[in-house]
C-alpha positions as CSV (number, residue, x, y, z in Angstrom):
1,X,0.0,0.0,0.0
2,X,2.7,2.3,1.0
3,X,4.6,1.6,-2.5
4,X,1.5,2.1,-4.3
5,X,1.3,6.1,-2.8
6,X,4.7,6.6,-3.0
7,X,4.6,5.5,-7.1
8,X,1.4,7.7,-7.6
9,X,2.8,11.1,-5.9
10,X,6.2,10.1,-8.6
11,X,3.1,10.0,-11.4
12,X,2.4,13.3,-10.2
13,X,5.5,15.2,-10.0
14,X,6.2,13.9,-13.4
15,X,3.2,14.9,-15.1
16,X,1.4,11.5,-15.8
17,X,-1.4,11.8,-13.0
18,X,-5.0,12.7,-14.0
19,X,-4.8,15.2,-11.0
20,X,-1.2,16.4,-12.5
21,X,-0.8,20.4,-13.2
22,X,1.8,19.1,-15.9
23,X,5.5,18.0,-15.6
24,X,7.1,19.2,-12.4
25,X,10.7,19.1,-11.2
26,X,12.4,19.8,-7.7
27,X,15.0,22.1,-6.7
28,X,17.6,22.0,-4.0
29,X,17.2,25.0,-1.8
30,X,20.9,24.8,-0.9
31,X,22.7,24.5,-4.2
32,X,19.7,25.2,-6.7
33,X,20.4,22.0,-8.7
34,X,17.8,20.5,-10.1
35,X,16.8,17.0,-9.6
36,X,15.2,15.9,-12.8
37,X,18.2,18.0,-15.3
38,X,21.2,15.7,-16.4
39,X,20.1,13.3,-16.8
40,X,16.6,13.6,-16.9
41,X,14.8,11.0,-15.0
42,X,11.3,10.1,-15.0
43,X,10.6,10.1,-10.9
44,X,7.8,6.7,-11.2
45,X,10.0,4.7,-13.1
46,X,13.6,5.5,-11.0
47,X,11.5,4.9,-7.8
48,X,9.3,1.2,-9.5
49,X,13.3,-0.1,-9.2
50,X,13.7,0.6,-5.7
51,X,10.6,0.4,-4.1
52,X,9.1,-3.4,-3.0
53,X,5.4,-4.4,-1.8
């Protein structure tokens, strides 16, 4: 169950959720990097690989 949520808020930050306000990315506060920049990663996929029910 906890996987499950965890994959759907991924869906949203990247855009693919129903209740998605399109393709977002995060930032790091400290260093302004961006998370999803080089190389881009699709957040639901990167997190199907390391997360187990």
């Amino acid at each position: 169950m906890t996987s499950e949520i965890i994959y759907r808020i991924m869906e949203l930050i990247d855009g693919y959720s129903e209740f998605s306000m399109g393709k977002l990315d995060i930032i790091n506060t400290d260093t302004g990097e961006y998370l999803k920049k080089d190389p881009f990663i699709e957040l639901h996929d990167a997190a199907a690989g390391f997360i187990k029910d």
